[in-house]
C-alpha positions in Angstrom: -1.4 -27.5 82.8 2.5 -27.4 83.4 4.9 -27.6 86.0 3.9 -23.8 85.6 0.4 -23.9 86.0 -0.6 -21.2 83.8 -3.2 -23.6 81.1 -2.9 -23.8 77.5 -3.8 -20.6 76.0 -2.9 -18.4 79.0 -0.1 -15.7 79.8 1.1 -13.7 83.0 3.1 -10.8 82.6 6.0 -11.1 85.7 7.4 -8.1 84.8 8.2 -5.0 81.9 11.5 -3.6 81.4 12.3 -0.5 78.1 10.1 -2.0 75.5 9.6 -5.7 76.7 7.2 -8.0 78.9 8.4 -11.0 80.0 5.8 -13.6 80.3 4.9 -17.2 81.4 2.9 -19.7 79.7 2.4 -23.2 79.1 5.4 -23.0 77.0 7.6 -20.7 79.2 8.6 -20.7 82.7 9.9 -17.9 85.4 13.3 -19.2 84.7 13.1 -18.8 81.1 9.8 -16.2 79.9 8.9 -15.1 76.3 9.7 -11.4 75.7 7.5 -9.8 73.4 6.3 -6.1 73.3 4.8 -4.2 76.4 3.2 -2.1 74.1 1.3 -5.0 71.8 -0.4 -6.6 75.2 -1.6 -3.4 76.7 -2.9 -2.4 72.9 -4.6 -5.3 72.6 -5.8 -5.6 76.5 -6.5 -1.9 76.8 -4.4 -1.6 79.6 -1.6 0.7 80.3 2.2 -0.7 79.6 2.3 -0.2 83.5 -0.4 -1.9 84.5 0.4 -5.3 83.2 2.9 -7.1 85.0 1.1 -9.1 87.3 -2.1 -10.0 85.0 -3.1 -12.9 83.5 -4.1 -12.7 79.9 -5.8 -15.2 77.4 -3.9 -15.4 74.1 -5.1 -16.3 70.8 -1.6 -17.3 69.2 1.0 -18.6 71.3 4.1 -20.4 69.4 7.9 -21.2 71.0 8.9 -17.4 69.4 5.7 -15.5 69.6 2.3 -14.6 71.4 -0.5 -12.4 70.2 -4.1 -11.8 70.4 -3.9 -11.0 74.3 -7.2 -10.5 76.4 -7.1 -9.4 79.8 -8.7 -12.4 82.5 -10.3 -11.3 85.7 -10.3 -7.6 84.5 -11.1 -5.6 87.9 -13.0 -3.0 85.8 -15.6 -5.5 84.6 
């Protein structure tokens, strides 16, 4: 883990804004999150855009410009 605490392989969405979700991983803190596409995560997640800030995801490619292959953890619905 990092000074973060989100593990290796792992994303939380803090928040959502037009078109973007800001995340934090292993590589990314609060102070500095990834953007990537709202819409991508809640494709891949089924989840409404709406719906994700606050959840933790896994991801199967996660680089310093780039995550993808997002799978919703601890999915309430399950």
């Amino acid at each position: 883990m990092t000074r973060n605490d989100i593990p290796h392989g792992q994303a939380r969405v803090l928040l959502t804004f037009g078109d973007q979700a800001e995340l934090v991983t292993a590589l990314y803190t609060a102070d500095a999150p990834l953007r990537v596409p709202a819409a991508r995560i809640a494709e891949q997640a089924g989840l409404p855009v709406n719906e994700l800030p606050g959840r933790r995801f896994t991801v199967a490619s996660l680089t310093r410009d780039d995550a993808d292959g997002f799978t919703l953890l601890d999915d309430p619905r399950a």
